[in-house]
VOTORDREN-129539 format. One record per residue (C-alpha): residue in one letter; y, x, z. Coordinates in steps of 0.05 Angstrom, whole numbers, padded with zeros to 5 digits, always signed. Layout:
BEGIN
AYXZ
...
! end
This chain:
BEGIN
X-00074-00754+01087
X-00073-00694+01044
X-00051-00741+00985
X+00010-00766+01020
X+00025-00694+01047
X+00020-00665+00968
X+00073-00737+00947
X+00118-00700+01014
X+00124-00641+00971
X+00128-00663+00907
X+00181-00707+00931
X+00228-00651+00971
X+00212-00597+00925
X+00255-00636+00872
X+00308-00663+00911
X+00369-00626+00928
X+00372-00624+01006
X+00374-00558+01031
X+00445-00536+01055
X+00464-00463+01023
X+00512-00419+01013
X+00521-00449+00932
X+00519-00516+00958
X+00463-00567+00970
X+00396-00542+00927
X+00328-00559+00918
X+00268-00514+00956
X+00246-00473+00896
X+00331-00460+00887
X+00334-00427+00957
X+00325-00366+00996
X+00308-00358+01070
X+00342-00297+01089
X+00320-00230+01123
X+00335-00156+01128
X+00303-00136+01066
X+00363-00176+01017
X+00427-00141+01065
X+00439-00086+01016
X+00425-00122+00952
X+00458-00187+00973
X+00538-00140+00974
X+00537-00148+00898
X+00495-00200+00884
X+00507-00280+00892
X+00441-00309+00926
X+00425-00380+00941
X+00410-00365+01015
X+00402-00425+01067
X+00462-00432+01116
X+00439-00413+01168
X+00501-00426+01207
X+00494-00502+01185
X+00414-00502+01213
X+00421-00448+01261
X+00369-00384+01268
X+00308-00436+01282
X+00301-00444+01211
X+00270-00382+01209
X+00214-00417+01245
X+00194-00459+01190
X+00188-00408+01148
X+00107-00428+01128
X+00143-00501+01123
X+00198-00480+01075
X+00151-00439+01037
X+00100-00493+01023
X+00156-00531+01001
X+00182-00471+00949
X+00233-00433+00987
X+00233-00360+00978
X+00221-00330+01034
X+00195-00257+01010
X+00241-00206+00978
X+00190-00198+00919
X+00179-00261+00912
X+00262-00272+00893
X+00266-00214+00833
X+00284-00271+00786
X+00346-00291+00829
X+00378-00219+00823
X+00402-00216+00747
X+00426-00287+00746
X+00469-00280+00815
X+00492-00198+00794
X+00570-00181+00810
X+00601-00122+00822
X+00632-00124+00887
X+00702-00131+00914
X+00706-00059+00935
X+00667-00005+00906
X+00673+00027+00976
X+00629-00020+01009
X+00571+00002+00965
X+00524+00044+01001
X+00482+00091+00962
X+00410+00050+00994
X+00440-00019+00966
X+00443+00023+00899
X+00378+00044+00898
X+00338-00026+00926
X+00375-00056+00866
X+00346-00002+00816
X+00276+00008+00843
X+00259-00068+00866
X+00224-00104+00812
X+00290-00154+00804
X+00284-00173+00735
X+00246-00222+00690
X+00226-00212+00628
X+00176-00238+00582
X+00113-00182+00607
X+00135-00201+00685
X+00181-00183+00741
X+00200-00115+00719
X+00258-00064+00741
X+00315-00064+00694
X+00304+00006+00665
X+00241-00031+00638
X+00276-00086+00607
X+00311-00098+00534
X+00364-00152+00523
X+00351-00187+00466
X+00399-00176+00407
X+00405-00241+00360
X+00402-00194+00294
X+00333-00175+00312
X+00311-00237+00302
X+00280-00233+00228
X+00241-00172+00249
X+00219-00188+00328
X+00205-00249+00373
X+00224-00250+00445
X+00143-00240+00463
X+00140-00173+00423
X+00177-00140+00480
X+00199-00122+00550
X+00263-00176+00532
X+00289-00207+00590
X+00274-00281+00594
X+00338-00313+00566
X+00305-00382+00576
X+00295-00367+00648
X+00371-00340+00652
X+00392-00379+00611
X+00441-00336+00575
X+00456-00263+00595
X+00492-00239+00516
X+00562-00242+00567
X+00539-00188+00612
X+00517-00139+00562
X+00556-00083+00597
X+00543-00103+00667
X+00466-00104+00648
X+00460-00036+00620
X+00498-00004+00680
X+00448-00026+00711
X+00399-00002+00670
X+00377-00051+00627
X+00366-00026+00549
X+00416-00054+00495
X+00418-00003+00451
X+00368+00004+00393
X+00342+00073+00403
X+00331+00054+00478
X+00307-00012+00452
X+00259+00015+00407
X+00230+00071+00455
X+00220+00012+00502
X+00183-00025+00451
X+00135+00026+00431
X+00114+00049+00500
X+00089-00026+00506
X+00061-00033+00442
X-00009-00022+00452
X-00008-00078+00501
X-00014-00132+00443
X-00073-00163+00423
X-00045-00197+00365
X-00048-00168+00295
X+00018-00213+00275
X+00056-00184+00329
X+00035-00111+00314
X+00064-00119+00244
X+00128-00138+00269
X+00141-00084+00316
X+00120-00029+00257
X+00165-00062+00210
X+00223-00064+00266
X+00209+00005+00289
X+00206+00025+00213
X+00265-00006+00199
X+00311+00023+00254
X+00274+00091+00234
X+00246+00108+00307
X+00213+00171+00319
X+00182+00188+00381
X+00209+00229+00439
X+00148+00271+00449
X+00130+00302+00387
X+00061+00317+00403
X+00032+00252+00371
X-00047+00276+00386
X-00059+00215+00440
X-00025+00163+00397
X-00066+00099+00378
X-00063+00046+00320
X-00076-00022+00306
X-00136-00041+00255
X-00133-00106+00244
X-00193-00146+00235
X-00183-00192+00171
X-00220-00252+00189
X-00203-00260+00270
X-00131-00250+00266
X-00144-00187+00317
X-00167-00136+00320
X-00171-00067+00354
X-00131+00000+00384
X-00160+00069+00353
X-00134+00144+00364
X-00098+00163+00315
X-00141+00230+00292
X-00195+00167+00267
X-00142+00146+00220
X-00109+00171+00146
X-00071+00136+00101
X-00120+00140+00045
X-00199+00145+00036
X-00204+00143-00035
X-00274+00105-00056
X-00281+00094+00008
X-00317+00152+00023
X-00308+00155+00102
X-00311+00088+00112
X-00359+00085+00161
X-00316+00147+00203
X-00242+00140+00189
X-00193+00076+00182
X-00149+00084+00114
X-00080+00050+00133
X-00062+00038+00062
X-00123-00023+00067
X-00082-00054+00126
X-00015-00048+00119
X+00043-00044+00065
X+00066+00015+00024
X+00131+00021+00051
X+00100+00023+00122
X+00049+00093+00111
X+00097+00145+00111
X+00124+00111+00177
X+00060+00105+00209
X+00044+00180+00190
X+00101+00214+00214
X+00115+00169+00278
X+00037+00169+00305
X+00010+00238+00269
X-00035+00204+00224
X-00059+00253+00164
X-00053+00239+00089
X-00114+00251+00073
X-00186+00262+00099
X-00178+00341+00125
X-00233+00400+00109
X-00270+00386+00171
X-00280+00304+00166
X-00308+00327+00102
X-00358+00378+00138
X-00376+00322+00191
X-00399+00273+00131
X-00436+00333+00103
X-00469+00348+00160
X-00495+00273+00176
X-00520+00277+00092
X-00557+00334+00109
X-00588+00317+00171
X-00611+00247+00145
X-00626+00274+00071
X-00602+00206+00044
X-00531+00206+00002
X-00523+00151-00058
X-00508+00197-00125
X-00440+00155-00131
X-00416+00186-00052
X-00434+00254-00080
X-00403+00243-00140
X-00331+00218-00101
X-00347+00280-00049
X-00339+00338-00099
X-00285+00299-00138
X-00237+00293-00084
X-00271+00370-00062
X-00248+00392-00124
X-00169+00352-00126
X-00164+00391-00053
X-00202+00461-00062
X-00144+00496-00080
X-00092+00466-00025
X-00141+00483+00034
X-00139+00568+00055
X-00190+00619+00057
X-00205+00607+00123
X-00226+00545+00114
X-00266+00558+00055
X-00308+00605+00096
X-00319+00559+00147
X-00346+00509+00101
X-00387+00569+00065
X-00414+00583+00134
X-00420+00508+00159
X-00454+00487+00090
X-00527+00501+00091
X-00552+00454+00045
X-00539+00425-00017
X-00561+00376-00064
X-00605+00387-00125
X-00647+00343-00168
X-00719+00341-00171
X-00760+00332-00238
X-00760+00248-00230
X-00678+00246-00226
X-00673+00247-00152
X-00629+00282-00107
X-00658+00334-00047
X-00617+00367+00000
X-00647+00440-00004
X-00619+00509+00028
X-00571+00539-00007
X-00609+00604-00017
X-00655+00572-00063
X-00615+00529-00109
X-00585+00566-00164
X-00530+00543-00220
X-00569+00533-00282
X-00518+00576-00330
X-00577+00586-00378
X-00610+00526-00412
X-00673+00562-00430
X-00677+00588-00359
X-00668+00520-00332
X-00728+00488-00374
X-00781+00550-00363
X-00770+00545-00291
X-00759+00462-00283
X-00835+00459-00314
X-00855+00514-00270
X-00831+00484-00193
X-00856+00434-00161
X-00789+00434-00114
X-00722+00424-00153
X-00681+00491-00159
X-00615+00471-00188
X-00552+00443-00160
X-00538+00372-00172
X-00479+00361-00217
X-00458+00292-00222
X-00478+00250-00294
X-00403+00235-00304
X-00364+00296-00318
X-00309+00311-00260
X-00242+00317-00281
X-00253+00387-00288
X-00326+00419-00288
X-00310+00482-00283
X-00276+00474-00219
X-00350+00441-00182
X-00381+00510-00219
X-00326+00549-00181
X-00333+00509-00110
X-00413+00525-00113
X-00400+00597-00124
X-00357+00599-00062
X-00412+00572-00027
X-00453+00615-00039
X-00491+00596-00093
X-00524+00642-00153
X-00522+00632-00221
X-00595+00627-00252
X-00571+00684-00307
X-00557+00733-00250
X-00620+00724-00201
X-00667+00720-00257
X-00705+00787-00261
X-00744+00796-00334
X-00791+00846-00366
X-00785+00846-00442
X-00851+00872-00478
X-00826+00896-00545
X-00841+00953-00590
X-00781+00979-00610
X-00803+01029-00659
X-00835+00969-00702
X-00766+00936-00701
X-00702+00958-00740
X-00627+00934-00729
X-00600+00868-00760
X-00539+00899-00800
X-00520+00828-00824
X-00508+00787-00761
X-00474+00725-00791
X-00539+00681-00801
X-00545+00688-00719
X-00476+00701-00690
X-00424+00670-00739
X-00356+00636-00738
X-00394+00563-00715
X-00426+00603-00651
X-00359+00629-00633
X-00316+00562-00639
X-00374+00531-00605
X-00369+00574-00536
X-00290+00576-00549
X-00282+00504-00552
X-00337+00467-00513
X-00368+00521-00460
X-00365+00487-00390
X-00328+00551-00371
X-00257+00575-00354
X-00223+00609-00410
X-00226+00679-00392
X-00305+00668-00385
X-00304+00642-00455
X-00264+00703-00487
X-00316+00748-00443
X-00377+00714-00470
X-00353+00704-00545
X-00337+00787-00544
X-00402+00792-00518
X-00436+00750-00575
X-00400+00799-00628
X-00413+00860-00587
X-00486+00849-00592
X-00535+00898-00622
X-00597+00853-00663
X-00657+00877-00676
X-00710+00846-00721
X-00793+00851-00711
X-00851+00822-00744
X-00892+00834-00684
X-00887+00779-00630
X-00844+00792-00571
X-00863+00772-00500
X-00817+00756-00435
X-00839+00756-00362
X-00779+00722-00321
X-00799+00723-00242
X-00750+00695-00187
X-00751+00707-00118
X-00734+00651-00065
X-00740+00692-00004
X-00748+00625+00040
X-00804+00608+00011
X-00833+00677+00009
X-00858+00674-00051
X-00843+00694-00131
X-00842+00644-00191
X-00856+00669-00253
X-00856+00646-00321
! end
């Protein structure tokens, strides 16, 4: 029974049979009319059933006429609005509530759903080598069947035609798509028609990372984002655009969705932090840590310097079997003097100088510079000594040459790992010296204090 009831339908859902006002139609053509479609129906052309051919008993069948495909819910008809919209004969006759159904009913259908026209974009046929009809809010020509005629009428209505409408339409569904295809096409359109947002505050915006292998991937804020991560250094915390997408696309994607250059001061104090809490860092992260430190040390303000003094507790030093140890700053020095360095090396079980990486940094002096702003001392300058000499068994060197000559001078002048005006300073310093020559042997106490510790080294 149910079988021959389902053939019933099948059968008078295709046929044309029901009697409207366009003419004989089949069910799913049709609308069974009601209160709801009086102000709409003034300027637009409906398919409603005649109901002075059947009479107002038809409205009794309405479970009938549904089951069969009739419309018989204003809702439910949306899709008939757009393709049946006139204007009508006089503009008099339009009330200001027929207006206002036809704007705020859900009347037209586009390719995300029945959607009001202000949330719908007609399709323009020159978008076509950037878009598909599926990247958008377009309204379903296939369904309409063609709508390019009624351009004006559809954007008095509301519908977007224009491309800055378009592409603020475009954007505000954009994180809807799932597809990694379909998110390159709507940069690359919204890129190419140079869209900028309306809101400038771009601190909520998301991107797309795409995930290589599935063809996906997923939606992250924006602030987890940069353009760049050289060496991949925050791999593991930020997404580098320029690994995704093309180079034409980054400066788009930067100033559109507020996504930095660059890694900023304070990523760069987050990765610290997690290196010092864990005490494990790979020499080659620290080495591409204080490179791209040094490349940014002098763009960033003294504010944020301090910070990072403040913020920076630890730092990294070697001990005597090549390893690196995160150890407080306050008892880590810079090893400025060689002989220093070996005495006290020999003489401390825990390392005591800052780790400088084996490959030189573009510039060495700068990494000697960024230490001392964080606070760190120079092994020269927290040294304290006690020199046992007689000086009345010693007399002055008058010829200094053999000791301090021209080779000393170039030496320090041309290969010191020191800024320039430190290398005049020291080389005057070398010449300014006063020698003084002993037969009888000369002792030196050196003690330093690491206050941490609470204890003195001597040597």
């Amino acid at each position: 029974m149910q079988t021959q009831l389902l053939d019933i339908i099948s059968c008078l859902s295709g046929e044309k049979w029901l009697n409207t006002c366009h003419g004989y139609k089949s069910a799913p053509e049709t609308i069974l009319f009601d209160q709801k479609w009086g102000t709409v129906s003034k300027f637009v052309d409906l398919p409603f059933i005649d109901e002075a051919f059947y009479g107002l008993s038809i409205h009794s069948y309405k479970c009938e006429l549904n089951m069969l495909g009739v419309v018989i819910n204003f809702s439910e008809g949306a899709h008939f609005v757009a393709r049946g919209l006139k204007l009508p004969r006089e503009a008099a006759s339009l009330a200001p509530e027929g207006a206002l159904s036809l704007l705020q009913k859900q009347m037209a259908k586009n390719t995300h759903g029945l959607q009001v026209p202000q949330e719908c974009i007609l399709f323009n046929p020159d978008w076509e080598c950037y878009l598909t009809p599926n990247d958008g809010p377009f309204i379903d020509e296939k369904f309409y069947v063609t709508l390019s005629s009624l351009e004006k009428d559809l954007k008095a209505v509301g519908v977007k035609v224009d491309i800055e409408e378009a592409c603020n339409l475009i954007s505000h569904s954009l994180t809807s798509h799932v597809q990694t295809s379909a998110v390159r096409r709507i940069y690359r359109f919204l890129h190419k028609f140079n869209w900028n947002p309306l809101m400038q505050d771009t601190r909520s915006s998301q991107l797309w990372i795409p995930d290589q292998q599935m063809g996906k991937g997923k939606w992250v804020e924006n602030w987890r984002c940069v353009l760049h991560d050289q060496n991949n250094l925050f791999d593991t915390r930020l997404h580098a655009l320029d690994k995704y997408y093309e180079k034409e696309l980054l400066p788009f994607l930067s100033r559109a969705f507020g996504v930095c250059d660059v890694p900023s001061p304070y990523d760069y104090l987050d990765i610290w932090n997690i290196w010092e809490a864990s005490h494990q860092v790979s020499t080659a992260k620290l080495s591409s840590f204080f490179g791209q430190i040094s490349e940014n040390w002098e763009n960033w303000d003294s504010d944020t310097r301090s910070i990072l003094k403040r913020q920076c507790t630890m730092l990294p030093a070697v001990n005597t079997s090549g390893a690196v140890q995160f150890v407080m700053k306050e008892e880590v020095f810079i090893a400025d003097d060689l002989q220093l360095k070996i005495l006290f090396i020999e003489a401390s079980e825990n390392p005591l100088f800052v780790w400088f990486p084996p490959k030189c940094l573009s510039s060495p002096a700068k990494l000697l510079e960024i230490y001392t702003s964080l606070g760190v001392r120079k092994i020269s300058e927290a040294v304290k000594f006690d020199l046992h000499c007689t000086l009345s068994a010693s007399k002055i060197i008058d010829d200094t040459d053999s000791l301090i000559g021209k080779a000393l001078i170039k030496l320090v002048l041309a290969f010191a790992n020191m800024p320039m005006k430190e290398k005049h300073k020291t080389a005057k310093s070398l010449l300014e010296l006063t020698v003084y020559g002993t037969e009888d042997p000369i002792s030196v106490r050196y003690a330093l204090q690491l206050p941490l510790q609470k204890r003195r080294l001597e040597v």
